[in-house]
N, C-alpha and C positions, 0 to 999 in steps of 0.2 A: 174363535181362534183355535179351541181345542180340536173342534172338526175340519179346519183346516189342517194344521198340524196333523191329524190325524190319516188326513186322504194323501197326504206327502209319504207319509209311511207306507201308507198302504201301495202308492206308486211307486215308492224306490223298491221294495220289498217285491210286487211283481215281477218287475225289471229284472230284478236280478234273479228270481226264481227262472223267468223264460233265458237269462241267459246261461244260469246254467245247464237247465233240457240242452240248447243251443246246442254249448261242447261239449256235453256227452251224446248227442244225437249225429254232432260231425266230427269225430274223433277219428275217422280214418280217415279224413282230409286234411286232418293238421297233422298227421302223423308221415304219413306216405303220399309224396311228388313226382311220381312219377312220368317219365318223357317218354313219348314212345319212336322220334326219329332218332337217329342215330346219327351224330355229328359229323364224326370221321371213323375210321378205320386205324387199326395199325402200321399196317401197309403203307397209308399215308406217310409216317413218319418213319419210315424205314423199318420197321419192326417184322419178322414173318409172323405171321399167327395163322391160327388154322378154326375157323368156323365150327363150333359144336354144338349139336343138340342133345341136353338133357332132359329126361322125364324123370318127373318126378314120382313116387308112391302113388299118388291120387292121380295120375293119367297125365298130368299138366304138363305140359312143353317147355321148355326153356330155353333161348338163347345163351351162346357163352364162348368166350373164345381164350383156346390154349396157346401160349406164347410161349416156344420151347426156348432154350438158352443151349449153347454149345457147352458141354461136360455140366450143366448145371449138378450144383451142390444141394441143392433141392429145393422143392417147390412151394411156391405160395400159392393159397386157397384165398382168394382176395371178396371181401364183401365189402363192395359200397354202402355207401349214407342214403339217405335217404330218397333225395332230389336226382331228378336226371335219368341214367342208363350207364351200362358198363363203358357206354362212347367217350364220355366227359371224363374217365380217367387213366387218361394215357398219359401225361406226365407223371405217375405213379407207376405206371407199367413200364415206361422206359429206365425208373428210377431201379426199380428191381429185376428189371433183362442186365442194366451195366454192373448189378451186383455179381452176376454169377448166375442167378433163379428163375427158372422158369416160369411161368403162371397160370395159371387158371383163374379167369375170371367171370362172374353170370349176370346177368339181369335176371332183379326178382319176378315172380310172377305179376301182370301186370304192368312189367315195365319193359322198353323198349320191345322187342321182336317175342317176347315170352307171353304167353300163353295166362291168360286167368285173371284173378286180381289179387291184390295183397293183404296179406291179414300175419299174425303173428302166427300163426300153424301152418301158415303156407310158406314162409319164409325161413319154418324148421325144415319144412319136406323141400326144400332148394336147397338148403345148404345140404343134408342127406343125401339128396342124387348125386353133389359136384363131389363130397366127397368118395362117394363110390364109386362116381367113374374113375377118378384119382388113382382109388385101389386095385378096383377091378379090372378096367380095361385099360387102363396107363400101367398098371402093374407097381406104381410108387408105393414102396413102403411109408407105413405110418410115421416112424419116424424120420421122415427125407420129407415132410409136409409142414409149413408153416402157415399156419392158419391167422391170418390176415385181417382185421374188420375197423372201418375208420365210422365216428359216429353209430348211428344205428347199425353199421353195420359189425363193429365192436359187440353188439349185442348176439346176434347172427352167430357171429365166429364161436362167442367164449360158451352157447351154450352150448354147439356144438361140440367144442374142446371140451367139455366136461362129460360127456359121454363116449365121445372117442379119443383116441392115445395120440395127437399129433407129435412132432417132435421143439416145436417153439408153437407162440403163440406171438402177436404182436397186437397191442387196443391202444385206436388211436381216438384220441379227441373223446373219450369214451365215457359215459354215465354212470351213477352206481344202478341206478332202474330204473323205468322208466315213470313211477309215480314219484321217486325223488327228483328230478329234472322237471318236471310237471310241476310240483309244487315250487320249486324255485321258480320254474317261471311266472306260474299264475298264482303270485299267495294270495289271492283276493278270493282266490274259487278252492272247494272241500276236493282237491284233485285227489285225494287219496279214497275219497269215496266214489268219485266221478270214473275213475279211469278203467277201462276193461284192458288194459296191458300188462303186463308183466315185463318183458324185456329185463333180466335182473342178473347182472352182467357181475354185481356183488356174491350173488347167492351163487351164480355160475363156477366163479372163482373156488370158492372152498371146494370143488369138485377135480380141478384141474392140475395135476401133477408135471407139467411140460413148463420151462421156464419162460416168464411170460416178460415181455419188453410192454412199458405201459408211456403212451408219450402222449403229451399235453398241452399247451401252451395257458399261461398266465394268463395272459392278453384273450382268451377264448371269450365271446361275446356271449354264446350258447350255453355251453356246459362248465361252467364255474371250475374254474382249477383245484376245488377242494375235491371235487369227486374224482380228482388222479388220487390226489393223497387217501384218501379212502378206500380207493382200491387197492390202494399200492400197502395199505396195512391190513387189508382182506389176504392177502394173496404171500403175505411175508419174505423170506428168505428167497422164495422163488421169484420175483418182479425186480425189474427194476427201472429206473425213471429216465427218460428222456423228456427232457426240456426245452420244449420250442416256444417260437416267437408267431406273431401273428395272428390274427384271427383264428375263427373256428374251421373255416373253408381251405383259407391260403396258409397256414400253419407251416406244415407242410415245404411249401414254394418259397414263402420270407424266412423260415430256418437254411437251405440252402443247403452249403456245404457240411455243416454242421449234424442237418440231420441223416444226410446219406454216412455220415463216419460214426452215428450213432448206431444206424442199421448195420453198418460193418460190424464192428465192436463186436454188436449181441450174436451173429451172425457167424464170427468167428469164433464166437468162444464156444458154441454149441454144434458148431457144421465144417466138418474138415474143408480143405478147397479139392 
């Protein structure tokens, strides 16, 4: 009996040693989804935009496309999540052309028409190029820039914002890091030993002097509503909370009306018209 019992042990105890090799062994597959067709265009939906290639520091190429606004009030630096290409959000881009705001938006390295593959140092040297072409060859001042990132790409944005001076900042659906989201998801597995990320969109915060709009939803399937509130006492006096409804993905789309007056709001109170 006791050698039975004892070869159960030793089974479940391999098991789960090979599965944690497993996801540490495929952690840029659960991390980054990337699509490489591109669904639609802006064009499509009435939008003008303009096709742009950025490179990055290390040579890499980038797909990205600038969506001017007529007298825009300034611009958003927009980073997607994780799934997909910059194609899959154009209801976010038409959401922010009827505000007033132009955009810049990229596919990271890796995804759709860009160049490379993804890693978390690659996805610094993307956001670094978009902002410089921003600066440099758009001529946008820093603070006429509202740096933009929903999910992973919340991560993207605010470490960027913590290095450079934008003039807003906006984190949607957003993590405090990316071994605390790891551990909520899998509290079965040592993610805090396992994980080579960082993503630390908390640590990023204490850096960030620009006032930062932080929106969430309850209902979020992915990223637990505690980690708004955690940012949102990371980040102090400067955040403030938008409250949406929905899932993690459609948040966003089922707030509706509510969330475009919420982007007003923050929008006005920091950006003449």
């Amino acid at each position: 009996m006791w050698r039975s019992l004892l070869n159960l042990v030793l089974i479940v105890a391999g098991g789960y040693a090979f599965l944690v090799a497993f996801v540490y062994l495929t952690q840029d597959q659960m991390v980054y989804f990337p699509t490489s067709s591109l669904i639609t265009t802006p064009a499509a939906h009435g939008l003008e935009y303009e096709d742009v290639t950025l490179v990055a520091d290390d040579g890499v190429r980038l797909h990205a496309w600038f969506l001017p606004a007529p007298d825009a009030r300034a611009t958003v630096l927009f980073f997607h999540g994780n799934g997909g290409n910059l194609s899959y959000r154009i209801d976010s881009l038409r959401i922010f052309h009827d505000l007033g705001l132009s955009v810049l938006i990229l596919s990271y390295r890796g995804y759709g028409r860009s160049e490379g593959r993804p890693s978390e140092a690659g996805t610094r040297r993307d956001a670094t190029a978009a902002w410089r072409y921003l600066r440099e060859q758009r001529g946008i001042p820093a603070e006429r820039i509202v740096v933009f990132g929903r999910s992973l790409g919340a991560a993207v944005g605010a470490e960027l914002a913590a290095r450079e001076r934008p003039g807003a900042v906006i984190l949607e659906s957003a993590f405090t890091s990316a071994a605390d989201l790891g551990a909520d998801v899998y509290p079965w597995l040592p993610v805090r030993w396992l994980i080579r990320y960082e993503y630390d969109i908390r640590g990023a915060l204490r850096d960030i002097d620009a006032p930062v709009l932080i929106a969430h939803s309850r209902d979020d399937e992915i990223v637990p509503f505690h980690h708004a509130r955690e940012l949102l006492a990371t980040a102090g006096a400067n955040a403030t909370l938008l409250e949406m409804r929905g899932g993690h993905n459609d948040g966003f789309l089922r707030t509706g009306d509510a969330y475009r007056q919420g982007l007003q709001d923050f929008l006005d109170r920091h950006f003449a018209r």
